[in-house]
ZAFIMAR-526595 format. One record per residue (C-alpha): chain; y, x, z. Coordinates in pm, 1 decimal. Each point is the difference from the previous one (the first is absolute). Layout:
ZAFIMAR-526595
kette:A c2:Y c1:X c3:Z
...
//
This chain:
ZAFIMAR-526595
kette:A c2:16509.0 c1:-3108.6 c3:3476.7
kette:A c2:-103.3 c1:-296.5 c3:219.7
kette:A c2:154.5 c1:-71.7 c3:337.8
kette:A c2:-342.8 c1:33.3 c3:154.3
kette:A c2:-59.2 c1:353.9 c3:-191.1
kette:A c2:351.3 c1:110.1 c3:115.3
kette:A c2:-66.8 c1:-75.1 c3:360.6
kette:A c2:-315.1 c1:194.1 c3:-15.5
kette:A c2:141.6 c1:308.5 c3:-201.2
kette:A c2:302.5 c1:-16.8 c3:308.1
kette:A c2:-262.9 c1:19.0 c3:278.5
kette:A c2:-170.8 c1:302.8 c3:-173.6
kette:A c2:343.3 c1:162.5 c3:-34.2
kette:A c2:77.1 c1:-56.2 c3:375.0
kette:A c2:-320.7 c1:253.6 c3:60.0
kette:A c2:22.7 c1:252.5 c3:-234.1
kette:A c2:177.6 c1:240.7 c3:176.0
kette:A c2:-299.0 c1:-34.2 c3:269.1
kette:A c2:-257.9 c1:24.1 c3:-250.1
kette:A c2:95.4 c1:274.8 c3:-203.9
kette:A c2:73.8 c1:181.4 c3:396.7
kette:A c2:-367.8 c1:-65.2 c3:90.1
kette:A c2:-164.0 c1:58.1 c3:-335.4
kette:A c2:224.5 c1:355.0 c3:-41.3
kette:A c2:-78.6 c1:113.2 c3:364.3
kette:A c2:-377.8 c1:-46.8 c3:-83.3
kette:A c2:-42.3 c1:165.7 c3:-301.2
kette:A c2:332.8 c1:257.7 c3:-51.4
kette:A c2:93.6 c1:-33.9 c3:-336.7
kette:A c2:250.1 c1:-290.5 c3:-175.1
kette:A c2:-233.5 c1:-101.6 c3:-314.8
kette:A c2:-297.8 c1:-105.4 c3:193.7
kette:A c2:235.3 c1:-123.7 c3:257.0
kette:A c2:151.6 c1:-232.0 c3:-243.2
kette:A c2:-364.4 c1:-91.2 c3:-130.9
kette:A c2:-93.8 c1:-118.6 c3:320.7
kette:A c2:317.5 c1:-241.1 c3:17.2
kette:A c2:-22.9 c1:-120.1 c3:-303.6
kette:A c2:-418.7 c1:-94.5 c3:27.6
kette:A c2:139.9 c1:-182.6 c3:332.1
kette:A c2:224.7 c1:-179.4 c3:-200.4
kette:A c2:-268.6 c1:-127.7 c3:-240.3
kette:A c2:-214.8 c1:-77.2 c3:230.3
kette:A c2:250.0 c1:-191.4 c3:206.2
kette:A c2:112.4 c1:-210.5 c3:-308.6
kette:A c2:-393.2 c1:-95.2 c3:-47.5
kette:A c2:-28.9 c1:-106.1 c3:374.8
kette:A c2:369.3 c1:-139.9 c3:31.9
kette:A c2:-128.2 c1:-380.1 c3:89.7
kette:A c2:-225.8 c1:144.2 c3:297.8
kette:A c2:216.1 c1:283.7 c3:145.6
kette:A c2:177.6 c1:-124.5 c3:285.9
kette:A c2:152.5 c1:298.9 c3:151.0
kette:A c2:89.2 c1:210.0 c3:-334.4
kette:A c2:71.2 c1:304.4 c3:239.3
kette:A c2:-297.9 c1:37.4 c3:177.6
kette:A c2:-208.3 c1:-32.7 c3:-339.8
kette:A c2:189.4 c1:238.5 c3:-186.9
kette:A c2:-3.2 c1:300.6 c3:242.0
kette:A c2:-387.6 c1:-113.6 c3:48.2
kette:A c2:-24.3 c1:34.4 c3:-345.4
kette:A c2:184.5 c1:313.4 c3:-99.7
kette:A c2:-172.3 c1:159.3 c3:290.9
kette:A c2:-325.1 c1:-96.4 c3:-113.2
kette:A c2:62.8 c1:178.3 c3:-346.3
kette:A c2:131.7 c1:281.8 c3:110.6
kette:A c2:-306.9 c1:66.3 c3:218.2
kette:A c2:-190.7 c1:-58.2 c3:-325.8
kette:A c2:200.8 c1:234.1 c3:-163.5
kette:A c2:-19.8 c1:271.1 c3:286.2
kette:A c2:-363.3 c1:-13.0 c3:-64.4
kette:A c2:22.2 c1:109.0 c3:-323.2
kette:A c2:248.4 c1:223.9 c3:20.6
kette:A c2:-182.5 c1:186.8 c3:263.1
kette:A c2:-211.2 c1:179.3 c3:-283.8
kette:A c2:291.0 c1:52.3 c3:-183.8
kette:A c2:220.1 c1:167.8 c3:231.0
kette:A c2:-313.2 c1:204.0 c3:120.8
kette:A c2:10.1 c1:154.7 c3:-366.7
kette:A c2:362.8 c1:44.6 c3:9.1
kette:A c2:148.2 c1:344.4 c3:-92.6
kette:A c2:151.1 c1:133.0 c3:323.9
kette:A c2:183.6 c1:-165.1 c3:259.8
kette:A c2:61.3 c1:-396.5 c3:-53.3
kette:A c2:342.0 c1:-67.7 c3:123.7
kette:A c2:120.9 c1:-439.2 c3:-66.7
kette:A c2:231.0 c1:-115.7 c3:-272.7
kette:A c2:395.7 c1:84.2 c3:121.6
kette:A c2:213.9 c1:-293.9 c3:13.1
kette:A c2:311.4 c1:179.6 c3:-142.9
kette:A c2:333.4 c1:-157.5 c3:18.4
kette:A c2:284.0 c1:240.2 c3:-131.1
kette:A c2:354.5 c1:1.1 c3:20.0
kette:A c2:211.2 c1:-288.5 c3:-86.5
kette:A c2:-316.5 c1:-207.5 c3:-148.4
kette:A c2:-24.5 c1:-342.4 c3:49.0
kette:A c2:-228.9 c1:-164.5 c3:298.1
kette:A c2:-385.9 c1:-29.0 c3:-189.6
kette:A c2:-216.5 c1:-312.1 c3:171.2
kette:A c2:-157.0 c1:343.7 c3:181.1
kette:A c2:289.0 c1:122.4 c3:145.7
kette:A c2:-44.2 c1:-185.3 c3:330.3
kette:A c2:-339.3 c1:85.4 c3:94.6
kette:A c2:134.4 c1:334.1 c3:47.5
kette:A c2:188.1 c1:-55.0 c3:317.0
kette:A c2:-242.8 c1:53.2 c3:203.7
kette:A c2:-230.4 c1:305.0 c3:133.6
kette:A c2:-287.7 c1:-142.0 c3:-50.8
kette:A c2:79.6 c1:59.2 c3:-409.4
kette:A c2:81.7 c1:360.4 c3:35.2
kette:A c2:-176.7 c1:277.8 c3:-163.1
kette:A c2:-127.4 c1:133.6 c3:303.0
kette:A c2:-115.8 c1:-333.4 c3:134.3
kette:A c2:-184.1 c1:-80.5 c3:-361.0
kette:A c2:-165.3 c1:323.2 c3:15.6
kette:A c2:-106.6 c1:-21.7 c3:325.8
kette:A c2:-177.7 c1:-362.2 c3:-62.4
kette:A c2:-226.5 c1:226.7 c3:-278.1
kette:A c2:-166.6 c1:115.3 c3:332.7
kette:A c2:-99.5 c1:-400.8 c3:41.5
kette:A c2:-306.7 c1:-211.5 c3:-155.2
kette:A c2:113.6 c1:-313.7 c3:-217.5
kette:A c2:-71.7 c1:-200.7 c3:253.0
kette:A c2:133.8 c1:211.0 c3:284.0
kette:A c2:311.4 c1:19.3 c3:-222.9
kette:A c2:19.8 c1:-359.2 c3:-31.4
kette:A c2:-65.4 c1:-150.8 c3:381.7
kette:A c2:280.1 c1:328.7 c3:92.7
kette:A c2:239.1 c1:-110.8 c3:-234.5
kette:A c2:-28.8 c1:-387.4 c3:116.6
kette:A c2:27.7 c1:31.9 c3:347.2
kette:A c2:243.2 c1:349.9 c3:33.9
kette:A c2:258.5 c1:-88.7 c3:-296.8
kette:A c2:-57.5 c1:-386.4 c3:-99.7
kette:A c2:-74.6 c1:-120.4 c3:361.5
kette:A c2:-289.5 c1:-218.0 c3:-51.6
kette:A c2:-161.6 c1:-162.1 c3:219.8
kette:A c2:-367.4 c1:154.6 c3:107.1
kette:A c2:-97.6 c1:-374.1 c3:-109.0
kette:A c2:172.3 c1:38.2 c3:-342.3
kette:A c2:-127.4 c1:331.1 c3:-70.9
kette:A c2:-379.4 c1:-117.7 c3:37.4
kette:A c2:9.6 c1:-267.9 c3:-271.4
kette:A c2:185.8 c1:251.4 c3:-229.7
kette:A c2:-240.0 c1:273.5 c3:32.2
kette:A c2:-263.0 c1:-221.0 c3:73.5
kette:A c2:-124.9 c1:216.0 c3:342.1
kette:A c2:-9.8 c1:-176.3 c3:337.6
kette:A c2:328.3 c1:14.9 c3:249.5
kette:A c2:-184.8 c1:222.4 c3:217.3
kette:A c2:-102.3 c1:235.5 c3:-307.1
kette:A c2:373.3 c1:-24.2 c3:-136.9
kette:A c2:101.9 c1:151.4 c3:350.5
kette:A c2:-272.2 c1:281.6 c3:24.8
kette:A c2:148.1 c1:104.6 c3:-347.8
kette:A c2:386.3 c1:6.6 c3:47.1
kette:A c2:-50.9 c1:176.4 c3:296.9
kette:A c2:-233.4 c1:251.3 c3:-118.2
kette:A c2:253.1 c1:59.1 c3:-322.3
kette:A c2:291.0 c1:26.1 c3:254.8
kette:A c2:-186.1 c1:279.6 c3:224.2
kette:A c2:-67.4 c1:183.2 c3:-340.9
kette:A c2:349.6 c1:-47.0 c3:-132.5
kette:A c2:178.6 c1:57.0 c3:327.6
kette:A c2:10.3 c1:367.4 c3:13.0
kette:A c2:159.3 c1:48.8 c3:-329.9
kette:A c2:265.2 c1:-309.5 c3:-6.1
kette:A c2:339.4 c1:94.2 c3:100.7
kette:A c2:348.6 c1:-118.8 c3:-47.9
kette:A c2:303.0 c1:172.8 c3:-135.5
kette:A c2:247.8 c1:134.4 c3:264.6
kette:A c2:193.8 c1:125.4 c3:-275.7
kette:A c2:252.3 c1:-255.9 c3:-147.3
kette:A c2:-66.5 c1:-51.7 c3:-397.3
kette:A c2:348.6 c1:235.3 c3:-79.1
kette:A c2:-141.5 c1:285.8 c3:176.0
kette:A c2:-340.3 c1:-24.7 c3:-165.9
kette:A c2:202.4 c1:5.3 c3:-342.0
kette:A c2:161.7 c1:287.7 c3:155.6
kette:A c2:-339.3 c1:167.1 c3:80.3
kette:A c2:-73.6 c1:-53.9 c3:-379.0
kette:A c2:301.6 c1:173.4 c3:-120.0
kette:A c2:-51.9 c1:249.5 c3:187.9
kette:A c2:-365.0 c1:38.2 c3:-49.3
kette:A c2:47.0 c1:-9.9 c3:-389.5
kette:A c2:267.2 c1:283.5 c3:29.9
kette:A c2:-210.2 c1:214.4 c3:172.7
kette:A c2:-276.7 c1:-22.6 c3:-261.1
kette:A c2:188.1 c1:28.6 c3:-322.6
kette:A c2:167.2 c1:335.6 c3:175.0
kette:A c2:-302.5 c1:119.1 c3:91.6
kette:A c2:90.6 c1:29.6 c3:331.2
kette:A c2:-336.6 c1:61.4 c3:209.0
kette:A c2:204.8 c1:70.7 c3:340.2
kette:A c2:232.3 c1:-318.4 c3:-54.5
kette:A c2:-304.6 c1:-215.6 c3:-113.7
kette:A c2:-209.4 c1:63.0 c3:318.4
kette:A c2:262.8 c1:-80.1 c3:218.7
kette:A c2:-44.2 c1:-345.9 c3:-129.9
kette:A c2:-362.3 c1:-21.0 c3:16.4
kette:A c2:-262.7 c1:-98.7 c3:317.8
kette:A c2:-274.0 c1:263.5 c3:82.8
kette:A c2:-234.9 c1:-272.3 c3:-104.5
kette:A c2:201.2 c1:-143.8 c3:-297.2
kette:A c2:-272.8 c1:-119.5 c3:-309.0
kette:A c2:90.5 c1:-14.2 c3:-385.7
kette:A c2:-194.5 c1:-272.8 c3:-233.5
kette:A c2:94.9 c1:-34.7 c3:-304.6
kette:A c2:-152.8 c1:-258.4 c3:-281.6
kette:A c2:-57.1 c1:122.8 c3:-344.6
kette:A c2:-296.9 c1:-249.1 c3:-65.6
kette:A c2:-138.8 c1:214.2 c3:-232.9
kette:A c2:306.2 c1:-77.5 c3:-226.6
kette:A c2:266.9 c1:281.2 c3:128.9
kette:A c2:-60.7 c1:316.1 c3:160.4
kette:A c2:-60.8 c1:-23.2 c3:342.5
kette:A c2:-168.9 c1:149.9 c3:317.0
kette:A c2:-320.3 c1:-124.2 c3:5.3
kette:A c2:-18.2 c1:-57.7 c3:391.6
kette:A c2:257.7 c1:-12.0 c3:283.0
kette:A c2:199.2 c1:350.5 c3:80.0
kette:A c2:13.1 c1:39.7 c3:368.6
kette:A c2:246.4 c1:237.1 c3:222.5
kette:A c2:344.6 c1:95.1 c3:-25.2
kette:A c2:-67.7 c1:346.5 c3:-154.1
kette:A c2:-259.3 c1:-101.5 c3:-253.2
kette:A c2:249.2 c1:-342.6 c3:-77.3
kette:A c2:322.3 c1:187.7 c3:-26.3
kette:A c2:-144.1 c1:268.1 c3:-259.2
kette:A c2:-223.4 c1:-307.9 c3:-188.9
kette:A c2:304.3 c1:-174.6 c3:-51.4
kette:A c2:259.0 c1:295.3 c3:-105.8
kette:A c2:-282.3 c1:71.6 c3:-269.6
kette:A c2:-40.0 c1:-324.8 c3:-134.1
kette:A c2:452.4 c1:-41.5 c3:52.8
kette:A c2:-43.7 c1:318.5 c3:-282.8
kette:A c2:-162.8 c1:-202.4 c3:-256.6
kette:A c2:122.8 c1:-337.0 c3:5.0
kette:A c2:268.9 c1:-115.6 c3:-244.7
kette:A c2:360.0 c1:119.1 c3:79.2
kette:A c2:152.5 c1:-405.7 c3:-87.0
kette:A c2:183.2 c1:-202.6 c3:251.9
kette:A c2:-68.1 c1:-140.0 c3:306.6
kette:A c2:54.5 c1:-340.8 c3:131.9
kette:A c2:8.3 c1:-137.9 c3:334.8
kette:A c2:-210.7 c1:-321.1 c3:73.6
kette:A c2:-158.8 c1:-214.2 c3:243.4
kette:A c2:-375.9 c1:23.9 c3:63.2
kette:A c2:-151.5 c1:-263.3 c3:178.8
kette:A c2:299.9 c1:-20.1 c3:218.8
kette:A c2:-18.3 c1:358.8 c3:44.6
kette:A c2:221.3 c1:252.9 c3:-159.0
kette:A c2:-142.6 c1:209.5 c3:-305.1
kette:A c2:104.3 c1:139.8 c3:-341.1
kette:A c2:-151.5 c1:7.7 c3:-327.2
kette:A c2:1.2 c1:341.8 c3:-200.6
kette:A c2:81.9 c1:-45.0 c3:-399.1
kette:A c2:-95.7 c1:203.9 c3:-304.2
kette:A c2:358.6 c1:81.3 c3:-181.6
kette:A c2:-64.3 c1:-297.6 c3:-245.2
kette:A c2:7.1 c1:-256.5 c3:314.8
kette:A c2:-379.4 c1:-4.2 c3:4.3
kette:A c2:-83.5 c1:-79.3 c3:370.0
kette:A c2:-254.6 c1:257.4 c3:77.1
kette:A c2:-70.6 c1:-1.2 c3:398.0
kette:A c2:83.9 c1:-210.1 c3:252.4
kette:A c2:33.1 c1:136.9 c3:309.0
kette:A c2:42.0 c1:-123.2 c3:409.6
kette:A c2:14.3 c1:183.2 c3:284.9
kette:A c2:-140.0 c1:-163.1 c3:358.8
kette:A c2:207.2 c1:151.9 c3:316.6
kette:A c2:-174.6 c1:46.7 c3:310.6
kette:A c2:145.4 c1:-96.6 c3:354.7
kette:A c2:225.7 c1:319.8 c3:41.8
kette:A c2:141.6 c1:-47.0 c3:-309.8
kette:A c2:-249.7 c1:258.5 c3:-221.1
kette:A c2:-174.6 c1:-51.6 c3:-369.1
kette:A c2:-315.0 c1:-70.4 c3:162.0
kette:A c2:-188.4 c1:-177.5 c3:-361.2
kette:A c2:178.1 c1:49.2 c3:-315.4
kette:A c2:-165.0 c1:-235.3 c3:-309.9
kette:A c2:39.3 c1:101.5 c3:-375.2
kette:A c2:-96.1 c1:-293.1 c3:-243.1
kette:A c2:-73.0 c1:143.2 c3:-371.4
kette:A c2:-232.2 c1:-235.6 c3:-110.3
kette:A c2:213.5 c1:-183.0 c3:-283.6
kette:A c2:-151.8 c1:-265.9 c3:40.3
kette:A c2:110.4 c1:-73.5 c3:336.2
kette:A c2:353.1 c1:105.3 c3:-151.2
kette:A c2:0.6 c1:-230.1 c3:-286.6
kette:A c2:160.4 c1:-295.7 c3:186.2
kette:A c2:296.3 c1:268.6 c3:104.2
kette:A c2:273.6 c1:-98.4 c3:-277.2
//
């Protein structure tokens, strides 16, 4: 390897972290994530001579495909079996740091927050994501997106007034969320409707994501009653294996095995202000488990 190819490859490196953030945040699962990042690459290595600010042309650029590939997602995901919920980032217990691990320290990465950008256009999603989590510029945002400064401001704050009533932050500390989701899980596997409620806000919501490929409710459960006797049903017939406590997109969450190890649902549990389950997300879809070693 050349000097002149290391130097390059060392300037890409310095933004990865950033790129796989932005590209991740736009589209919710790792694979395409890592697509994007990787096209960015290539496309940086064809225009190294005439790139003179390698960050601002890389996020331009993995913005710019992941607004292509929003687009045709959009079909997609509108034939998708049941709720969509995002790829988990899943880093478990005594595993080593992956190059994802630190996009997770922030909300903005949370399951909640990732759902919550669904609501959002692919361009919405992108000029939101710029300005509220990567603070660009108005300026900045305009070339990327390639709308006018005063059209880049219309949009954020339109996505802001339609985001604002459902973003929140955690008054709960992480160790009494994992608490939460101890004694959430208890509750179910005992069957204990009284105990399970007490957990649960009037208003709490169930999705969980089969895809078509693991049995799942086919659209979001909604109320404490209805929640608390979907999910001592379903507690009945999943595999009796072990459980394993991990972190979620920053978030506390287990995954449920089958007795061989098999991981067979992932699931998270999103805590409202007073400390209740107010969302509770089960991933089945294996293949949004098959990067979970």
């Amino acid at each position: 390897m050349t000097s002149a190819v290391a130097a390059r490859d060392a300037v890409f490196e310095e933004h990865r972290q950033l790129l796989f953030g932005v590209a991740y945040r736009m589209l919710g699962t790792i694979a395409e994530a890592e697509d994007a990042v990787q096209d960015a690459y290539l496309r940086f290595r064809a225009h190294e001579g005439a790139v003179h600010n390698p960050r601002s042309f890389l996020v331009t650029v993995v913005t710019r495909l992941c607004l292509d590939q929003l687009k045709s997602a959009r079909a997609t995901r509108e034939q998708y079996i049941g709720p969509w919920l995002p790829e988990p980032l899943v880093l478990r217990a005594g595993a080593g740091p992956s190059p994802e691990d630190t996009v997770t320290g922030h909300e903005s990465v949370s399951f909640a927050f990732l759902v919550m950008l669904e609501e959002l256009g692919p361009v919405e999603r992108a000029v939101f994501l710029l300005r509220e989590v990567f603070d660009y510029d108005y300026g900045d945002i305009a070339q990327v997106v390639q709308k006018s400064e005063a059209a880049c401001r219309q949009v954020f704050h339109r996505a802001r007034q339609r985001l604002a009533e459902r973003q929140h932050r955690h008054t709960a500390s992480y160790s009494q969320r994992l608490a939460l989701t101890a004694r959430f899980l208890q509750a179910v596997t005992e069957g204990d409707m009284a105990g399970l409620l007490e957990l649960l806000s009037a208003d709490v919501v169930a999705y969980s994501d089969g895809g078509g490929k693991a049995a799942a409710a086919i659209n979001p459960i909604f109320g404490a009653d209805r929640v608390a006797r979907f999910t001592v049903g379903v507690a009945r017939k999943l595999p009796a294996g072990p459980v394993e406590a991990v972190d979620v997109n920053g978030d506390p969450g287990v995954l449920l095995c089958t007795k061989s190890g098999r991981i067979d649902t992932l699931l998270l549990l999103d805590v409202d202000e007073q400390g209740a389950v107010r969302t509770i997300y089960a991933v089945r879809n294996p293949d949004k488990l098959a990067r979970v070693r």
